[in-house]
Each structure stands twice: as C-alpha cells, then as structure tokens.
C-alpha positions as CSV (number, residue, x, y, z in Angstrom):
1,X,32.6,132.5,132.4
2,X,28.9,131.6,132.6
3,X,27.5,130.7,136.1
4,X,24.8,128.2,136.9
5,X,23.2,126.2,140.0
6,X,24.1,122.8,141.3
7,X,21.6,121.5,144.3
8,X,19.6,118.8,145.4
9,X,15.4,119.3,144.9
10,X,13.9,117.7,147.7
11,X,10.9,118.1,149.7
12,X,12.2,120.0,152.2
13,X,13.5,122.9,149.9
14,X,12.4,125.8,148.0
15,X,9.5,124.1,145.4
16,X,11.0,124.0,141.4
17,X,8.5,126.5,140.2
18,X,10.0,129.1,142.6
19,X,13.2,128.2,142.3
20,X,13.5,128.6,138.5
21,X,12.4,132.0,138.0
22,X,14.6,133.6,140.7
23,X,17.7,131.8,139.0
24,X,16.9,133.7,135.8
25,X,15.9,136.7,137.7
26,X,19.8,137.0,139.0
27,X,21.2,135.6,135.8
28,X,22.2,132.4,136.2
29,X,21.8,130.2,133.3
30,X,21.6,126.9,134.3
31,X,19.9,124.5,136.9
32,X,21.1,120.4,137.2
33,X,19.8,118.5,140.5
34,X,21.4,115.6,141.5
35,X,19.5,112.2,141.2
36,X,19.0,109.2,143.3
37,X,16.1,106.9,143.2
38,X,16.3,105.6,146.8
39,X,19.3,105.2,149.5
40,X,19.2,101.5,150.8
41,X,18.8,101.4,154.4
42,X,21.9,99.1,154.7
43,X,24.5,100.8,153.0
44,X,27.9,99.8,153.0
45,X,29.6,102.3,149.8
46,X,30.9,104.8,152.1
47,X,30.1,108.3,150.9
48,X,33.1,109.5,149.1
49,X,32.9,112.8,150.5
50,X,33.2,111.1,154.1
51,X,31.0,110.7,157.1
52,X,27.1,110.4,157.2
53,X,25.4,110.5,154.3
54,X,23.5,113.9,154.1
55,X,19.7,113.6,154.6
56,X,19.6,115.9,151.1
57,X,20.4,112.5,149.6
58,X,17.1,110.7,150.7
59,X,14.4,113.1,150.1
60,X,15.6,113.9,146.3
61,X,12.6,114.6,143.6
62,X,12.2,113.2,140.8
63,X,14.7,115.4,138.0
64,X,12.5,115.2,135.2
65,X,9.3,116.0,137.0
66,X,11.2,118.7,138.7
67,X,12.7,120.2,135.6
68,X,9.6,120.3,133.8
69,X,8.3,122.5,136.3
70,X,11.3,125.0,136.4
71,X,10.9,125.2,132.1
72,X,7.2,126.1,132.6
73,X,8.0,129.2,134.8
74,X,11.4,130.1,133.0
75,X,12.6,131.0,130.0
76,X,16.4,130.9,129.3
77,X,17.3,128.6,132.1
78,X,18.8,126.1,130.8
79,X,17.1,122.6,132.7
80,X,19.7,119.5,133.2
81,X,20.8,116.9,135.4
82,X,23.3,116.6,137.5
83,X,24.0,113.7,137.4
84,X,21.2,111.4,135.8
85,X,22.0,107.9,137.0
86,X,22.1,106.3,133.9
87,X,23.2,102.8,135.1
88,X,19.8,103.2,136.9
89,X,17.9,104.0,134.4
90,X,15.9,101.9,131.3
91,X,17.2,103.8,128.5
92,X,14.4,103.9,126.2
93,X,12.2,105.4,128.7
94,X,15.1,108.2,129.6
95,X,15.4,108.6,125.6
96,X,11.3,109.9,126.1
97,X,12.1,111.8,129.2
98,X,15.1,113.9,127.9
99,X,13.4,114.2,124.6
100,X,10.0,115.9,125.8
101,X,12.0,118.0,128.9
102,X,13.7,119.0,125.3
103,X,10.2,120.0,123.8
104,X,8.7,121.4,126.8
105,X,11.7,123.9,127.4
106,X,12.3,124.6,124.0
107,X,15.1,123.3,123.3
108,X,17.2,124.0,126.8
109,X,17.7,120.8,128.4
110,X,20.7,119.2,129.0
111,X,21.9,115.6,130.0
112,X,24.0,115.3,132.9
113,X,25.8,111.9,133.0
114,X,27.7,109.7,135.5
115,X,28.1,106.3,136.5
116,X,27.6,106.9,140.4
117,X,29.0,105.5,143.4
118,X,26.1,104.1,145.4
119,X,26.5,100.3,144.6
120,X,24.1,98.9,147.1
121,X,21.4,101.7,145.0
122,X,22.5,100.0,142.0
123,X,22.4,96.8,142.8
124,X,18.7,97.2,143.6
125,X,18.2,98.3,140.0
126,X,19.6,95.0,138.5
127,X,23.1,96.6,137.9
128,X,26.3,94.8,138.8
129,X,28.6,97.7,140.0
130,X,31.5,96.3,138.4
131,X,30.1,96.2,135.1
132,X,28.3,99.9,135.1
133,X,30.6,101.7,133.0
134,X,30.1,99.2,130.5
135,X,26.7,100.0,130.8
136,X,26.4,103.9,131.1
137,X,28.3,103.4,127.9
138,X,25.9,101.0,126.0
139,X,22.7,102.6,127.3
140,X,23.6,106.3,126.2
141,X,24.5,104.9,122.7
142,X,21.0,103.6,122.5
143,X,19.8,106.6,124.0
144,X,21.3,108.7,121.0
145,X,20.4,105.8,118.2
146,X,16.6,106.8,119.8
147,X,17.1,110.3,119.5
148,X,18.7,110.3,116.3
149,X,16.7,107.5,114.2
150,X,13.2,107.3,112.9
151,X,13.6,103.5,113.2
152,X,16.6,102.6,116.0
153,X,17.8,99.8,116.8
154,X,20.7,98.4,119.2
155,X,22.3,95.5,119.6
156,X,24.7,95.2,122.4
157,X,25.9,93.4,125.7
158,X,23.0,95.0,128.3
159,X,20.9,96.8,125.0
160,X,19.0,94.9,123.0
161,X,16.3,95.9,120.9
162,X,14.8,95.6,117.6
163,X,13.8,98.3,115.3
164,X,11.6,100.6,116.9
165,X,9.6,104.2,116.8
166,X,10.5,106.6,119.5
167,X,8.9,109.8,119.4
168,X,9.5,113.1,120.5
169,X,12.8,113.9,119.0
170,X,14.5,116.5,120.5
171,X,14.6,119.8,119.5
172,X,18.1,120.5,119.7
173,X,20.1,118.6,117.1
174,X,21.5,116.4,116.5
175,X,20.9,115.6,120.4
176,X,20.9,117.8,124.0
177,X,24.3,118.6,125.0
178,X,25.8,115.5,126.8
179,X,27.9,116.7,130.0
180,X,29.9,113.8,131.5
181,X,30.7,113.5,135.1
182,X,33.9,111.6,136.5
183,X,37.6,112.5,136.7
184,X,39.3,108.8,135.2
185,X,40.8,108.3,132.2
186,X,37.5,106.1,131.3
187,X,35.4,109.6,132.1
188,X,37.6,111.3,129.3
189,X,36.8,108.3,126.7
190,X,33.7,109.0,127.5
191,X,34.0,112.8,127.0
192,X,35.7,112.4,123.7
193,X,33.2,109.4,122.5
194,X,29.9,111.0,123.2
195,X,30.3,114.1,125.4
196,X,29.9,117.4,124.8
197,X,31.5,118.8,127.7
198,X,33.1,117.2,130.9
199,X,31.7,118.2,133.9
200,X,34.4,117.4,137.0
201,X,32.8,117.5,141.1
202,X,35.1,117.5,143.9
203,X,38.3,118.1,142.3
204,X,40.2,120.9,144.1
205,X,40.3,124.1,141.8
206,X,44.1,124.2,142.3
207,X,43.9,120.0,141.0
208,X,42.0,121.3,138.1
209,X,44.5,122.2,135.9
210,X,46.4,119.2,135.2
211,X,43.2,117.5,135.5
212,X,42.0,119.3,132.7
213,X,45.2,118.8,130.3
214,X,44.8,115.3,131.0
215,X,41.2,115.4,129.7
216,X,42.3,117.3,126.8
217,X,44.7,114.6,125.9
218,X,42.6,112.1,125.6
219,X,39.2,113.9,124.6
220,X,40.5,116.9,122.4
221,X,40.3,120.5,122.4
222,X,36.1,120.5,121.3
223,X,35.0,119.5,124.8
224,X,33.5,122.5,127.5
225,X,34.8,122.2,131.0
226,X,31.7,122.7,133.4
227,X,32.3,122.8,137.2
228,X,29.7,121.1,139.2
229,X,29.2,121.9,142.7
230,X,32.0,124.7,142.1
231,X,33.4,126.5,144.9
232,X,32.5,130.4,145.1
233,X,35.2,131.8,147.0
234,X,37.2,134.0,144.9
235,X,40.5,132.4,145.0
236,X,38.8,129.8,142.9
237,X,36.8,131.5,141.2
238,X,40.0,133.4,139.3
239,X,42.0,130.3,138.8
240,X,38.4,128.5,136.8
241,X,38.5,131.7,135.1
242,X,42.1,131.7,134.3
243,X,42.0,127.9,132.9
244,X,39.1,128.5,130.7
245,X,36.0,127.1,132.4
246,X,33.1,127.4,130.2
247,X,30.4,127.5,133.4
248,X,30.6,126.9,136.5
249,X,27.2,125.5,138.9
250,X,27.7,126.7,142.1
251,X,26.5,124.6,145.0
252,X,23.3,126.1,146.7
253,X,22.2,124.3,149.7
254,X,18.9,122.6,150.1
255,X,17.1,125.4,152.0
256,X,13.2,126.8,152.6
257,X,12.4,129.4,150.1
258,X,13.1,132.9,152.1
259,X,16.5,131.4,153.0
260,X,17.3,130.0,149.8
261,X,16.4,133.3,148.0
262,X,19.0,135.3,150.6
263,X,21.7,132.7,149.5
264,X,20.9,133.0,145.8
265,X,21.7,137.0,146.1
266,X,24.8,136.0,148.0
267,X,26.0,133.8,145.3
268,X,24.8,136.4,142.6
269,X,27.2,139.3,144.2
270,X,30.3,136.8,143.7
271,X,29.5,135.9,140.4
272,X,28.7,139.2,139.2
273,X,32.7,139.9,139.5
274,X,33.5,136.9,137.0
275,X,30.8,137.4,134.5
C-alpha cells in the first residue's frame, strides 16, 4: 500500500516549495490539495461534514500554481488535485493546465475529479447545481478529446467547440491518470467511463468494503481504489490494507512549516508499518 498527502494549500500553511521536498524526503508519493475558487459570503449548502465551514476552505491557493512549485523542488512526487472542481472550471483552459503541470513534472501529474457540493460557489461560475454532473461529464470528455487529438473537437450540451489546436500534450499517454471522487452509483459510471481509479472521502473504513464491491460492480476490476483524506489510525489502516487499497492520502492539517514538518514524521512512523 502506497501512502500519499491530502491537505489544503493556503496562505497560512507551510509554502509548496517546502512542502514537496519533505514529502519525498519521508517517502510519500503523492500530494493533491483541495480546490475552491472562493466561498460566497452567504452560503446556504451546509458543509457535509457539519458545523462551520473551516477557515482552510477560504484561503485555498491556486492547485496548479501550487503544484508547479512542488514539481520544481521534487522529483518522484507525484503532483494532483484533490479535487479539481471541474464544474467550475472552462475545460479548454484546464486541458492547458493539466497538460503543462504534466510537462513540467515529467510526467507525474494527476487529475483529481469531483463534482462538489458548494452550490452557491457554483452558481457564481454559471453552473446550475442540478445539472453539474451532466457537466463534469461533458467537460472531461472534451478535456481528453484536447489531450488526445491534434485537431479536437466537441460537440455537446454545455461543450461546444469546433476543431481546434491545443498544445502541450501531455506526457503520459494516452492521458494523466483520472482519479474520480464521489461514493454514488453515478461516481462509479464515472469510474468505469473515464476513470482510472476511484478515489472515496469520508466513507468510514469499516463502510469501505461494500462500498468498494459496489464500485466494482459497476466499474470493473481495472479501477485503483485511492483513499483521500484517509484516516491513520491503525485499525484502519489494516482493514485499507486488507481490502486492497492501492494508496492512501493521509489528511495533514494546514499548519506553519516547523509544525507541519513534526506532523509529517508523525504520519511517516504510522505508515512505515503498512508500507
């Protein structure tokens, strides 16, 4: 079982460039931030983890920005996100931004997917909420038709474009891994349709299980199964083991650098038992 970092980049945390290196330096594999854009000062989406929303989820950086940074100062690390918002997002520009992370890392990003919860966020973005998945779906299409094709095109309900030249491809082919957030049996067409791996948050390990048969129905047996914001204690640690998890990202908390570097070691003495 590989082990990896889940977290929110922010202003207020350790900086990227640090961060990266001392990932590698106590072998974890993997970094995906979370993305949002904004938070809407009237919100009324409650937070589905319940309560306030945490102030990690204003001050969040830009992923891609962030990411390049971490591949400058890292080599193995893979670079993802975690989740990119892609109902938020113009997919020919996120075609470019995937695509050069891609070339700038060397071929170790990965894209993070999800729909999101935030519909007040989306809303502001020209998205109607009940029609997102709809729209994840169409825009990662085009997304791979621009990674894919010297001259893509698409043609659907929310994508429409004409032939067109989108350059940098990415290095890994045919595309970056594709990791799909969500825990619905729409989240496991998605899996089987376009991801490479499913990637569940907040289901309880001991949930997992049946969870992941039910995935397995519907998407195969080719799909990974990558934990996001997995729990470290281990009790649940074992049972990912036992039911095959590929990687898990641990959560780390959004911290200043001497304290985040004390958690890290922390987190690197549990894993070191699973690895």
């Amino acid at each position: 079982m590989k082990f990896g970092v889940s977290t929110f980049l922010t202003d207020e945390g350790i900086g990227p460039a640090a961060l990266g290196p001392a990932l590698e330096e106590r072998g974890f594999d993997a970094l995906l931030p979370a993305e949002h854009t904004h938070i809407p000062v009237k919100r009324e989406t409650p937070y589905p983890a319940g309560g306030d929303l945490p102030r990690v989820y204003y001050r969040t950086l830009d992923p891609f920005v962030a990411l390049a940074a971490v591949a400058s100062v890292t080599r193995e690390l893979l670079v993802g996100t975690g989740i990119a918002l892609v109902v938020e997002r113009d997919p020919i520009i996120t075609a470019k931004e995937v695509a050069s992370l891609d070339r700038v890392s060397g071929g170790r990003a990965v894209f993070g997917v999800g729909a999101g919860w935030n519909r007040e966020e989306m809303r502001n973005h020209g998205t109607d909420p009940a029609k997102r998945g709809r729209l994840m779906d169409e825009r990662i299409r085009a997304i791979i038709e621009l990674w894919t094709k010297d001259e893509a095109e698409f043609h659907g309900d929310f994508v429409d474009f004409d032939p067109v030249y989108s350059w940098p491809k990415p290095v890994q082919r045919p595309y970056p891994p594709v990791w799909v957030g969500g825990n619905s049996d729409r989240a496991f067409a998605r899996v089987a349709a376009y991801g490479t791996a499913w990637m569940p948050s907040g289901v309880p390990p001991k949930e997992l299980g049946a969870r992941i048969d039910r995935m397995r129905q519907i998407a195969g047996d080719r799909p990974a199964v990558v934990v996001y914001g997995a729990r470290h204690d281990r009790e649940s640690l074992d049972i990912y083991a036992e039911l095959g998890v590929e990687r898990v990202l641990l959560f780390l908390p959004t911290r200043p650098e001497d304290q985040t570097l004390r958690t890290l070691d922390e987190l690197a003495e549990t894993a070191s038992s699973h690895r």
